[in-house]
Backbone as CSV, one residue per row, in Angstrom:
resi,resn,N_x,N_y,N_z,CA_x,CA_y,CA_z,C_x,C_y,C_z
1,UNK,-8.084,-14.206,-11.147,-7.447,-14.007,-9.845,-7.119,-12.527,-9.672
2,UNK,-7.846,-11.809,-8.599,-7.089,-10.643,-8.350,-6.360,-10.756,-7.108
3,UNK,-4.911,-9.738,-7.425,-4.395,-9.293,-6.343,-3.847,-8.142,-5.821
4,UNK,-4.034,-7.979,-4.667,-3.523,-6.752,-3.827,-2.364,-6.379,-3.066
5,UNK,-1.580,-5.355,-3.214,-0.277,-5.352,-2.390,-0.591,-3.707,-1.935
6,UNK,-0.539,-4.292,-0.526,-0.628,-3.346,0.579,0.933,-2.380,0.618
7,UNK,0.927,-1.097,1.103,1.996,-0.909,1.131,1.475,0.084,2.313
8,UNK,2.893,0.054,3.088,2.525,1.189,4.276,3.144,2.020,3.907
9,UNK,2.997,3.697,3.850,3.971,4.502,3.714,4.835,4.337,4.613
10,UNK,6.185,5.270,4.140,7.844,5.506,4.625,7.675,6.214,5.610
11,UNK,8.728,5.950,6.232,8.966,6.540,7.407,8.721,8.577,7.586
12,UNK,8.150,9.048,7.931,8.055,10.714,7.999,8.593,11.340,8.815
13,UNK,8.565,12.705,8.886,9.512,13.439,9.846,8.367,13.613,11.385
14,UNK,8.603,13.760,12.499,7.918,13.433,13.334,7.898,14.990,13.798
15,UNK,8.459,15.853,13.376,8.655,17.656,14.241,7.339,18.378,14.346
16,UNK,7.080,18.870,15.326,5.918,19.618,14.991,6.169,21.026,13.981
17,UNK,5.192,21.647,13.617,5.571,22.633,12.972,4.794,22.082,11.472
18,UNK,4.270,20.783,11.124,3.961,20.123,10.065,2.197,19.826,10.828
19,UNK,1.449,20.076,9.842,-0.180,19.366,9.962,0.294,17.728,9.808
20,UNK,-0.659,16.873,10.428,-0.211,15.467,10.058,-0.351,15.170,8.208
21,UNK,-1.164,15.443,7.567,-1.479,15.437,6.088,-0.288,16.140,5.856
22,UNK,0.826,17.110,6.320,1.226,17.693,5.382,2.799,16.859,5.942
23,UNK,3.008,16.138,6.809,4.566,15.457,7.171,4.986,14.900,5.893
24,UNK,6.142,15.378,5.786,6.985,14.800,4.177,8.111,13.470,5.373
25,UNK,8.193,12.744,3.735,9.090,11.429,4.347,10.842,12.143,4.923
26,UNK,11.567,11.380,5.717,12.203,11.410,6.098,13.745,11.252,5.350
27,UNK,14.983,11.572,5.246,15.751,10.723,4.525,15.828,9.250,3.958
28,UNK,15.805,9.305,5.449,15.939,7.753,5.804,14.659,6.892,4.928
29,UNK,13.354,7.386,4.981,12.258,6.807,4.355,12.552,6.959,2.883
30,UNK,12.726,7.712,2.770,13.121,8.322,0.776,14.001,6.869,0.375
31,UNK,14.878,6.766,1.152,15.970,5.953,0.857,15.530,4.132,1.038
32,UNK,14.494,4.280,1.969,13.531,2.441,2.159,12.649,2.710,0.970
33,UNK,11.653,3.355,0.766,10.852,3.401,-0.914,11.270,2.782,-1.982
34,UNK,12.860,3.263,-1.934,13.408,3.421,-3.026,14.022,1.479,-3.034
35,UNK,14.355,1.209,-1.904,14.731,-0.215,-1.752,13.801,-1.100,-1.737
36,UNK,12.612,-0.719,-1.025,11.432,-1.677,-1.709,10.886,-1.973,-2.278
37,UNK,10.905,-1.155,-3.274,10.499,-0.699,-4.445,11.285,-1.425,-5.546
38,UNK,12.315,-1.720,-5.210,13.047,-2.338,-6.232,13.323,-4.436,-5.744
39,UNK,13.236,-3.762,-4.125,12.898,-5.505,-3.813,11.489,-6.358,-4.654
40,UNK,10.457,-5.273,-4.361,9.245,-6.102,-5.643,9.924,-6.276,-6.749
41,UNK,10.390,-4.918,-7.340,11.080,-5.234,-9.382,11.791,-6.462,-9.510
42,UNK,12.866,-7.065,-8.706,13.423,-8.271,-8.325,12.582,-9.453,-8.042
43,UNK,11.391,-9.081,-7.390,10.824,-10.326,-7.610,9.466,-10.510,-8.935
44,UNK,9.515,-9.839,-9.582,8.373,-9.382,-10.369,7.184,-9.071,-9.801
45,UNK,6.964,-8.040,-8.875,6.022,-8.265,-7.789,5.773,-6.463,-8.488
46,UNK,4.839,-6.449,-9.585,4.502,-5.360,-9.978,3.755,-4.543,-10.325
47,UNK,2.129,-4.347,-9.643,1.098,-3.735,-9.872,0.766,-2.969,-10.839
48,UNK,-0.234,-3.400,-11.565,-1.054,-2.189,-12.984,-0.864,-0.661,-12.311
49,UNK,-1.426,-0.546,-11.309,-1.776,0.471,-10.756,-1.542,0.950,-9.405
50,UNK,-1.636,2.002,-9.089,-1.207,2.320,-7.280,-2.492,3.345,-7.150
51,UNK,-2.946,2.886,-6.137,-3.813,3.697,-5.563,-3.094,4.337,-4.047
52,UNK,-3.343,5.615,-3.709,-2.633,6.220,-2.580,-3.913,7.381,-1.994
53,UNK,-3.322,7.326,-0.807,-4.010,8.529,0.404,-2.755,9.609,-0.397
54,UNK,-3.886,10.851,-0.333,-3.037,11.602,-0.999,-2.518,12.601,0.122
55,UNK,-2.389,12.446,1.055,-1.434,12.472,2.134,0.047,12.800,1.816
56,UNK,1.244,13.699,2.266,2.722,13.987,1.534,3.366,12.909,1.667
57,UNK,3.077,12.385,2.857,4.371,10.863,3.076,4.118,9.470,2.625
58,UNK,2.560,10.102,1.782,1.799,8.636,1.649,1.843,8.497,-0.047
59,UNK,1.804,9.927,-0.670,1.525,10.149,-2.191,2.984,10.477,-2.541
60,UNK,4.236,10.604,-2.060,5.744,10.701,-1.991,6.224,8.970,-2.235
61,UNK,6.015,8.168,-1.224,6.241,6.606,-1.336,5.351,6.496,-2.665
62,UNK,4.205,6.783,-2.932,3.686,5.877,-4.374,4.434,6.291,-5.450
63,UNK,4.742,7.230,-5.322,5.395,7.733,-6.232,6.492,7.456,-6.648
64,UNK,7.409,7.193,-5.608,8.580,6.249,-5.284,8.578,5.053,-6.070
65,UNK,7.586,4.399,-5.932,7.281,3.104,-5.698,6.771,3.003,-7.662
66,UNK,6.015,4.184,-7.461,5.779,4.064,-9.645,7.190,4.228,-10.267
67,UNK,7.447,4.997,-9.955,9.198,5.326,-10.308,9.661,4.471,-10.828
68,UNK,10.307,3.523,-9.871,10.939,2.682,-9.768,10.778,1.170,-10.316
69,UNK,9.212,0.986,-10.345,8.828,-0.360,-10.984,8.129,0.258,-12.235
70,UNK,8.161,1.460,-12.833,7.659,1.981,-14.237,6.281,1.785,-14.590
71,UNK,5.438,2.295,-13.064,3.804,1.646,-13.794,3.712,3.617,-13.697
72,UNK,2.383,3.658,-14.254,1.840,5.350,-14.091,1.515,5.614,-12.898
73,UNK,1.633,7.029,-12.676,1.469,7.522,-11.738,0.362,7.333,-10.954
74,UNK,0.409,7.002,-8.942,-0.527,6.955,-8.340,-1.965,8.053,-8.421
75,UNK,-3.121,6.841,-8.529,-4.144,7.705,-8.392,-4.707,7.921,-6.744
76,UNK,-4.993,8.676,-6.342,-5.256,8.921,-5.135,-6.786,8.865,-4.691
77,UNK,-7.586,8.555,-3.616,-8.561,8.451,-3.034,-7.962,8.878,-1.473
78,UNK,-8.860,10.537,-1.036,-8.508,10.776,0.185,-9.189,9.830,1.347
79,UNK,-10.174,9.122,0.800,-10.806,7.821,1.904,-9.511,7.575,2.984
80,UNK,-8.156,6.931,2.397,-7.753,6.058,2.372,-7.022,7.078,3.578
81,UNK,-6.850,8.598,3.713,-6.004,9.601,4.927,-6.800,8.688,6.089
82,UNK,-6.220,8.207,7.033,-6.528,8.057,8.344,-7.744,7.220,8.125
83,UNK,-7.755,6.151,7.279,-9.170,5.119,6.889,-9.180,3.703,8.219
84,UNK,-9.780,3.671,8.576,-9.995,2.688,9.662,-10.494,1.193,8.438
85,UNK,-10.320,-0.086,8.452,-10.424,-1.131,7.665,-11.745,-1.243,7.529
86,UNK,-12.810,-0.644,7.903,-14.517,-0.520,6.979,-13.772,-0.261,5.739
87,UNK,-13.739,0.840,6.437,-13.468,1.979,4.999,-12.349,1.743,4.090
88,UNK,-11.757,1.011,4.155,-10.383,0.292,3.369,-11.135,-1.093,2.593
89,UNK,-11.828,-1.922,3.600,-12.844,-2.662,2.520,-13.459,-2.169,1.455
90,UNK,-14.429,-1.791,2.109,-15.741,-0.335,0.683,-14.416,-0.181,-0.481
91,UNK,-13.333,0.575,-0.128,-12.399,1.233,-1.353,-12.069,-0.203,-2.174
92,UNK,-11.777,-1.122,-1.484,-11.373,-2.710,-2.180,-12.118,-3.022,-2.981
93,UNK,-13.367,-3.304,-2.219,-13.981,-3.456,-3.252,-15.031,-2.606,-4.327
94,UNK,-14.068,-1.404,-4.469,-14.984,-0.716,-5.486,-13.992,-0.954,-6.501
95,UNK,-12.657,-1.141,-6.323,-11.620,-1.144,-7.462,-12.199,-1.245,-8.649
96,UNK,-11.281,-0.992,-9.683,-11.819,-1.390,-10.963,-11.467,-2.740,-11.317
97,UNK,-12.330,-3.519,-11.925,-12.324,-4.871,-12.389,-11.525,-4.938,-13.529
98,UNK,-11.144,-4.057,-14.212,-10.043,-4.191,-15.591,-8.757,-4.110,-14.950
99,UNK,-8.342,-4.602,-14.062,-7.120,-4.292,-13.513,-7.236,-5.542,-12.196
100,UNK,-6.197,-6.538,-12.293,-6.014,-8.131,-11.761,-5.439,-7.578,-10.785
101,UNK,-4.078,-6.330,-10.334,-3.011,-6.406,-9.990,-3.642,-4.766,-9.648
102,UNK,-3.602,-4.739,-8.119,-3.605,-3.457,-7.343,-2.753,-3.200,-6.443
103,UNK,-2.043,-1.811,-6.221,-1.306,-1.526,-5.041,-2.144,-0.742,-4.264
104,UNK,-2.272,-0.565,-2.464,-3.052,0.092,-1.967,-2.050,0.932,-0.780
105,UNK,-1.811,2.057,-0.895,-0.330,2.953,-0.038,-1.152,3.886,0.753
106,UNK,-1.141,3.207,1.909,-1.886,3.370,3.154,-1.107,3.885,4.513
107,UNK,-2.046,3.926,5.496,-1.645,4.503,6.832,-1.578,3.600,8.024
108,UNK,-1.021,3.012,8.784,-1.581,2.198,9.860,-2.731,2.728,11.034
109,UNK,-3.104,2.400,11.826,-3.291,1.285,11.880,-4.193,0.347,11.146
110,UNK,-5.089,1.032,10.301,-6.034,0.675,8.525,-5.394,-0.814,7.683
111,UNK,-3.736,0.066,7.611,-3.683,-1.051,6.685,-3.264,-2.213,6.679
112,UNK,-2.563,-2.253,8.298,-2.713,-3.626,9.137,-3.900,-4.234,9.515
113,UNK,-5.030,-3.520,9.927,-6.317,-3.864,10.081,-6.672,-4.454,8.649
114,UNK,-6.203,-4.199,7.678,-7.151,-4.659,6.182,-6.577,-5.899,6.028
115,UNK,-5.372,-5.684,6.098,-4.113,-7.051,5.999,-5.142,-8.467,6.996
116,UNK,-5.121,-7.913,8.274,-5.446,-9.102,9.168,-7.149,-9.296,8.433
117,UNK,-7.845,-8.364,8.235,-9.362,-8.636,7.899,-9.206,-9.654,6.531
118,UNK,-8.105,-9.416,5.544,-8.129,-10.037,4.167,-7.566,-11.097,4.393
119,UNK,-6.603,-11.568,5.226,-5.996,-13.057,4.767,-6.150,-13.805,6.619
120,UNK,-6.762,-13.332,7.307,-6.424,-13.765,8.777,-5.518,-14.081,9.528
121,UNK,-4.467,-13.030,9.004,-2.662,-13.109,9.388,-2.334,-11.780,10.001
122,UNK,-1.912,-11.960,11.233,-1.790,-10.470,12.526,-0.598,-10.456,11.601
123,UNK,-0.452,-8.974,11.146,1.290,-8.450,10.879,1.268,-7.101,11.378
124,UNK,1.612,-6.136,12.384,1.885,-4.728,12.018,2.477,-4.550,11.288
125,UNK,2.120,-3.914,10.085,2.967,-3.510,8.812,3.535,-2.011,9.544
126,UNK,5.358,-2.373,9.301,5.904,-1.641,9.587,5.988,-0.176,8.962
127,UNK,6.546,0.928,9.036,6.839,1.717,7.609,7.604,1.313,6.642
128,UNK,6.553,1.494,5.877,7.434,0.538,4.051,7.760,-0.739,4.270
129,UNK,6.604,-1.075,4.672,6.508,-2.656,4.738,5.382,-3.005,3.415
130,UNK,5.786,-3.754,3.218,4.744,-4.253,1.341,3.799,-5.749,1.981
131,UNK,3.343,-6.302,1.773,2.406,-7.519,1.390,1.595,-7.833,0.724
132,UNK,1.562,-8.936,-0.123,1.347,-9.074,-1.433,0.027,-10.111,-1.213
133,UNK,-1.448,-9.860,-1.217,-2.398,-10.426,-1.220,-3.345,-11.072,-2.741
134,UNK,-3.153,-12.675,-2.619,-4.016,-13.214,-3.447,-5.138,-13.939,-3.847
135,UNK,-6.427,-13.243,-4.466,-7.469,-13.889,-3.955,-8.087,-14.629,-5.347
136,UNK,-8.842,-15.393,-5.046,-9.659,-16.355,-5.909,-10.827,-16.041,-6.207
137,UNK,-10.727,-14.625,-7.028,-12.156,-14.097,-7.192,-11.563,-13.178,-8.430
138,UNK,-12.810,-13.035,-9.573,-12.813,-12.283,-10.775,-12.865,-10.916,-10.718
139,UNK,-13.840,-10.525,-9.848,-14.042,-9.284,-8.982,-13.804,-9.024,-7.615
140,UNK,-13.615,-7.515,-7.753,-13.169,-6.754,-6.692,-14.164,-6.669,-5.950
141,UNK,-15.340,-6.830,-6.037,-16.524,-6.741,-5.166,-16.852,-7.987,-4.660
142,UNK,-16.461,-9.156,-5.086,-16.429,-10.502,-4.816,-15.322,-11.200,-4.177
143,UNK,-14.004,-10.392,-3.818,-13.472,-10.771,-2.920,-13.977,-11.770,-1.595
144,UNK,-13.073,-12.586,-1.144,-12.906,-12.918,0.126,-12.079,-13.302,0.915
145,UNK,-11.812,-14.167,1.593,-10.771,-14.396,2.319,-9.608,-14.728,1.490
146,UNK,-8.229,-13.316,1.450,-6.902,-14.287,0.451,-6.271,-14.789,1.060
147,UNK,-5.084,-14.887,0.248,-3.984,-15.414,0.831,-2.417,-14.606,1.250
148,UNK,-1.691,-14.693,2.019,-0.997,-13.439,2.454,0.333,-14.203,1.407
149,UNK,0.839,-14.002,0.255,1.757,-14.897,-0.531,3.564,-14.032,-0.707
150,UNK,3.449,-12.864,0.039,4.703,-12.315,0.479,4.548,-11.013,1.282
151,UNK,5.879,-11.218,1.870,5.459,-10.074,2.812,7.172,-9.526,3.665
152,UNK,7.233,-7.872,3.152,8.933,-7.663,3.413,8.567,-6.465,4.057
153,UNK,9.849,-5.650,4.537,10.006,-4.825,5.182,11.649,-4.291,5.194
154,UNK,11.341,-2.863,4.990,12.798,-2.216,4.845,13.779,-3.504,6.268
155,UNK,13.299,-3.229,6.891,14.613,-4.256,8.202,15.164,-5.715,8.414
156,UNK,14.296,-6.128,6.867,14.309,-7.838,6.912,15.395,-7.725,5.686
């Protein structure tokens, strides 16, 4: 069985004066990471690995997010900056197969698009919203339709 937990990055600062790649998270976002992050540790909801857009507000939350549940540090794939859900598939399924348990710390509207393409469940994933996808397949290239088996958000 592999599974996937989507994560949207935290909330960012919205000022101009910042490239979009270069917006760092917000207080306020620093401070949801850090709570969702520990809402998974509470539920044992804890990925081998984090894959991230290496993006500031996007590679800041994984980081957060390794921190806090003690896996190693996010590896990054820039695919994933501004990836429309083709291109969020292709990355799925190239994952590595030695690893059951993936995190994927993404951008909207991608990683709501991947969410609805993987389990056939509309959610806008909010900022630092998590959902925890499980599928019935050995491989990452053999994926198909999962199952959406949790799903939180800093406001719930």
């Amino acid at each position: 069985m592999k599974k996937l937990l989507l994560i949207r990055h935290a909330k960012a600062v919205q000022e101009t004066g910042y490239k979009d790649f270069e917006r760092p998270l917000k207080y306020s976002g620093l401070q949801d990471a850090a709570i969702m992050a520990e809402r998974l540790h509470q539920h044992s909801i804890i990925p081998q690995i984090l894959l991230s857009s290496p993006s500031v507000r996007t590679l800041t939350t994984a980081n957060i997010f390794a921190e806090h549940l003690s896996i190693p540090k996010p590896h990054t794939d820039k695919r994933i900056y501004d990836a429309e859900q083709t291109v969020l598939v292709s990355i799925v399924s190239e994952l590595p197969d030695a690893h059951d348990f993936i995190g994927l710390v993404g951008h909207n509207p991608g990683i709501s698009q991947l969410l609805y393409y993987l389990t056939n469940e509309f959610r806008d994933l909010e900022t630092c919203a998590v959902a925890l996808i499980e599928f019935d397949a050995d491989e990452w290239g053999k994926i198909g339709r999962g199952k959406l088996v949790y799903y939180n958000s800093p406001g719930a």
